[in-house]
C-alpha positions in Angstrom: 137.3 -96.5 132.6 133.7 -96.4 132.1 132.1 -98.2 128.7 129.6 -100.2 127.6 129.0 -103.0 124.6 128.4 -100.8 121.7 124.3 -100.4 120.7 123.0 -102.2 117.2 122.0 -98.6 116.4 125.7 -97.1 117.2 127.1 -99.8 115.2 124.7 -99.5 112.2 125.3 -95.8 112.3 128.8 -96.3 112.3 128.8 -98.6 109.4 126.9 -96.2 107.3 129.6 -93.4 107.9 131.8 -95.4 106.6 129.9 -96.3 103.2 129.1 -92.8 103.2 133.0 -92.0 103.5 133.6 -94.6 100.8 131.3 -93.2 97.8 132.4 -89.3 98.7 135.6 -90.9 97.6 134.4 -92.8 95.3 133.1 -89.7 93.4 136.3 -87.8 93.9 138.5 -90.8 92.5 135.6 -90.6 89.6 136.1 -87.0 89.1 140.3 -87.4 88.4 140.3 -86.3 92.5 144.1 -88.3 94.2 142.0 -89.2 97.0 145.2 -89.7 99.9 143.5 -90.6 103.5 145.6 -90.7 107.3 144.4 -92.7 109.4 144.5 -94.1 113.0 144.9 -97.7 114.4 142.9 -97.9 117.6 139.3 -98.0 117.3 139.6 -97.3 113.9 141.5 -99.3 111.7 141.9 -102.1 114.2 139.4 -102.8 117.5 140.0 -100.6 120.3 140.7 -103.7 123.1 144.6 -102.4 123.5 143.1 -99.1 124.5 140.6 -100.3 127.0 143.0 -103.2 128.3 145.5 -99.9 129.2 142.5 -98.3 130.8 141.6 -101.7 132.5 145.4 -102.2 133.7 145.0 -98.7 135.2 147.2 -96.7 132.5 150.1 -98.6 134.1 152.8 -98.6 131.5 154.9 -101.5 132.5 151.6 -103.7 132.9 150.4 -102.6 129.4 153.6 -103.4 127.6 153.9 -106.8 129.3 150.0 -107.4 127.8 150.9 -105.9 124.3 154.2 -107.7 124.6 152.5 -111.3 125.3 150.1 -110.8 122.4 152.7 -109.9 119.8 151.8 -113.3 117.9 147.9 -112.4 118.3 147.1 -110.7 115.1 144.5 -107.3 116.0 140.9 -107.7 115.1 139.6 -105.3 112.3 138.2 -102.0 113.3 135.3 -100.8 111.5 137.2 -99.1 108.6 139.9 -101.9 108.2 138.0 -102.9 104.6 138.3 -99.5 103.2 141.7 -99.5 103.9 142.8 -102.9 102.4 140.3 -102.3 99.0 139.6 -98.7 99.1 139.4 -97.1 95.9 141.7 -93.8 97.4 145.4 -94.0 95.6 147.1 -93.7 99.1 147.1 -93.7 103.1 149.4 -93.4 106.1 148.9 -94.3 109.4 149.4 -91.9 112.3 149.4 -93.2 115.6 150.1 -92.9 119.1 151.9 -96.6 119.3 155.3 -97.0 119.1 158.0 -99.0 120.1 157.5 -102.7 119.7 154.2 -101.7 120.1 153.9 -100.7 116.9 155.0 -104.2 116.1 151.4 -105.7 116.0 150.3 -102.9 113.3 153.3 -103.7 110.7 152.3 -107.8 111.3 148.5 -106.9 110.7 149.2 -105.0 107.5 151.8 -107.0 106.7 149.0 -110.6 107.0 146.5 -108.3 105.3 148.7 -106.8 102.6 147.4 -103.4 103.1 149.8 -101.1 101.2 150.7 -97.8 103.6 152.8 -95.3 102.2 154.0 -93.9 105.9 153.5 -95.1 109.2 154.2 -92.2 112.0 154.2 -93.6 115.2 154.3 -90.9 117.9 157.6 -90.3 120.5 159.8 -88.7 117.6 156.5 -86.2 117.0 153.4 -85.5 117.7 150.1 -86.0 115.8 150.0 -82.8 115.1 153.5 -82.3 113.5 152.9 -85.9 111.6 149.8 -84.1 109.9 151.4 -81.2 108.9 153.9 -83.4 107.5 151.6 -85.1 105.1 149.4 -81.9 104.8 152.6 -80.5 103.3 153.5 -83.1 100.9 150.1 -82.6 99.3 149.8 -79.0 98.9 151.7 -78.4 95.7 149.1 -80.7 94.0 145.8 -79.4 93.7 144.5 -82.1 92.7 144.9 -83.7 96.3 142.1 -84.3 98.5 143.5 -85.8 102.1 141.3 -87.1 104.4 142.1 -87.9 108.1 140.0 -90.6 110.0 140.6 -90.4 114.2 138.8 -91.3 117.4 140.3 -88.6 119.5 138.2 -85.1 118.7 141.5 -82.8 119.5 143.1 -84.6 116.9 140.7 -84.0 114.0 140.4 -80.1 115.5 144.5 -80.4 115.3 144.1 -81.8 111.4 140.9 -78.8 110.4 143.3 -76.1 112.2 146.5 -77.0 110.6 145.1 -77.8 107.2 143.3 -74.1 107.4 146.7 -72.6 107.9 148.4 -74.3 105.4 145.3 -73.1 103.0 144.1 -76.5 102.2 141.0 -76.6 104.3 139.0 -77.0 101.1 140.3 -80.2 100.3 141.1 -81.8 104.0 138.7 -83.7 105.6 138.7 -84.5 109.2 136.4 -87.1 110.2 135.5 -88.5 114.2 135.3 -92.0 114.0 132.6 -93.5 116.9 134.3 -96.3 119.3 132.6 -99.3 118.6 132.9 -102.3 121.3 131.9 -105.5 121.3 132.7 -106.4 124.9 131.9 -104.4 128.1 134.2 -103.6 131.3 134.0 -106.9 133.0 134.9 -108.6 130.2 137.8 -106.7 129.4 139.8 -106.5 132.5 138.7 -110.5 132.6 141.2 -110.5 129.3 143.7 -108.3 131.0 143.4 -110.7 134.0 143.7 -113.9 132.0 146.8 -112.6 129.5 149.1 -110.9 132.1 148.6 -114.0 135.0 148.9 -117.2 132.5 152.6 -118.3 134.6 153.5 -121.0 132.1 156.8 -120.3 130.1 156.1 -121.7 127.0 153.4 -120.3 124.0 149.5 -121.6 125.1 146.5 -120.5 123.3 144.5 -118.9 126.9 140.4 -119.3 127.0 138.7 -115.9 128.2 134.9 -116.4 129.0 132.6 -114.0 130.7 128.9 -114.4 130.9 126.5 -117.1 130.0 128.1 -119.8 127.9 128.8 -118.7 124.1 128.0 -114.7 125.7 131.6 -113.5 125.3 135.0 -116.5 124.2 138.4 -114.9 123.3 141.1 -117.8 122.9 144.2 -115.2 122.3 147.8 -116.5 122.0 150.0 -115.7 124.2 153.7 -116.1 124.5 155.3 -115.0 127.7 158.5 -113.9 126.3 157.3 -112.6 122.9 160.4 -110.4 121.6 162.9 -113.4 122.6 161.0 -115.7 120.3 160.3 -113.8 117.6 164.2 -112.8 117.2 165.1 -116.3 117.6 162.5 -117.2 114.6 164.0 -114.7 112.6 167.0 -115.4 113.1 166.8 -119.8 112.4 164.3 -118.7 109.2 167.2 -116.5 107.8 169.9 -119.3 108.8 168.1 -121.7 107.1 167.6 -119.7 103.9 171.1 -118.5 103.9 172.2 -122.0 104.1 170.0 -123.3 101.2 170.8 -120.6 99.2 174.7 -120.7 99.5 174.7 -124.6 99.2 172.4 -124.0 95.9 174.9 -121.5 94.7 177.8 -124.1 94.8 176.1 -127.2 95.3 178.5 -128.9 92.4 181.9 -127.9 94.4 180.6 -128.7 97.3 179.6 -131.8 96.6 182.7 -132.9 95.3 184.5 -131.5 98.1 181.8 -134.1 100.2 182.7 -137.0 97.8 186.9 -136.0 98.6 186.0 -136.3 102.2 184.0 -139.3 102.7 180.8 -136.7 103.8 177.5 -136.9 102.9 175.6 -134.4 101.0 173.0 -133.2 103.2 172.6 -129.6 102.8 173.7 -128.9 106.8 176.7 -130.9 105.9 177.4 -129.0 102.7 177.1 -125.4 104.0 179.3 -126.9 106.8 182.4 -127.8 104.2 181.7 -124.5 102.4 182.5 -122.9 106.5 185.9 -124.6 106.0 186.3 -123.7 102.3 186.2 -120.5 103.3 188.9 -120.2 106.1 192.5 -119.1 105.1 194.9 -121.7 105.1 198.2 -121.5 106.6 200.3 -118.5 104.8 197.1 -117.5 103.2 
């Protein structure tokens, strides 16, 4: 792993690729163009920080899915093209990416918080890039009025995007573009976040302070949750309980409370849903 903090310049130049990017589309959209775009997650749609925390945890896979796992709560920052995606003025997208597993977990929740509406997501281990983009390259070509554009940080894969899209014949209307890696934070101050995420010991959820540098120089306060997956089932599961409950009760509150009235209960909904439980059971020679 070898990075630094991204340059004013390198960040203003990546900003005005992807202004430029936005008004090529623009004039497309204008010009009756269905303007579809694929795009990455790392370093593009989101920050890159998994990526260099992997690097930083030296590619060990068991280390990196503890971190990722930890974090599941901890909504990703933006990447540098995360505002085209949610307001874009392109008629679709689909995301092609190499996370997977419940690691693909933290992209659903940050479209899902953002609302950005994704027409596919491929997450790699089924297929590879390649194959996802001559997926969506193929859905496209009968239409001729399709113009696909594929935004990665990983130079084989926009070469993999150009080459397929040539032999499918669509080459004039598929663009593959190189998104720059943009960072905010440098090496030390990355493994300090890998350091600080994988050690916190404590067992329940705690809100951990990062800080590298001169006071106010670099401050991450990330959520973690030691055993992420456990609690986030366990939510799920006592949010659909508890609508499932209210709703049923709802649906007969007026039998139910009678039933309450006939048995001396009270009518609190955990008490109602709990009478409708013994409604339900057959009675003897039933």
């Amino acid at each position: 792993m070898s990075f630094q903090k991204s340059t004013p310049e390198e960040i203003a130049a990546c900003a005005a690729l992807v202004s430029q990017t936005e008004q090529e589309i623009e004039r497309l959209v204008a010009a009756s163009k269905k303007v579809h775009i694929i795009w990455d997650v790392d370093h593009v749609l989101v920050s890159g920080r998994s990526d260099d925390v992997f690097a930083a945890l030296g590619y060990s896979v068991p280390k990196y899915f503890e971190y990722e796992e930890r974090l599941t709560f901890e909504r990703l920052e933006d990447g540098p093209w995360a505002n085209l995606a949610r307001r874009g003025p392109h008629q679709s997208q689909d995301i092609v990416t190499a996370r997977s597993s419940y690691l693909s977990l933290r992209v659903t929740y940050w479209l899902l918080e953002w609302r950005v509406p994704m027409r596919w997501q491929l997450f790699v281990g089924h297929q590879s890039k390649a194959d996802s983009y001559r997926i969506i390259l193929e859905s496209f070509k009968k239409d001729p009025d399709a113009v696909v554009y594929m935004i990665d940080d990983g130079p084989k894969n926009v070469d993999a995007f150009n080459r397929i899209a040539a032999d499918l014949g669509l080459n004039d209307r598929a663009i593959g573009i190189l998104a720059p890696q943009i960072r905010r934070y440098d090496e030390v101050e990355i493994k300090a976040e890998a350091e600080v995420v994988t050690g916190y010991a404590g067992d329940q959820p705690c809100v951990v302070t990062v800080r590298q540098g001169q006071p106010g120089e670099y401050s991450r306060c990330p959520l973690v949750i030691p055993d992420a997956l456990n609690a986030m089932r366990d939510a799920i599961r006592s949010k659909f309980f508890q609508s499932h409950e209210e709703g049923t009760v709802e649906r007969h509150r007026a039998t139910l409370e009678a039933f309450a009235d006939d048995m001396n209960q009270p009518k609190d909904t955990s008490t109602l849903y709990f009478l409708y439980e013994l409604l339900k059971e057959p009675g003897p020679g039933r």
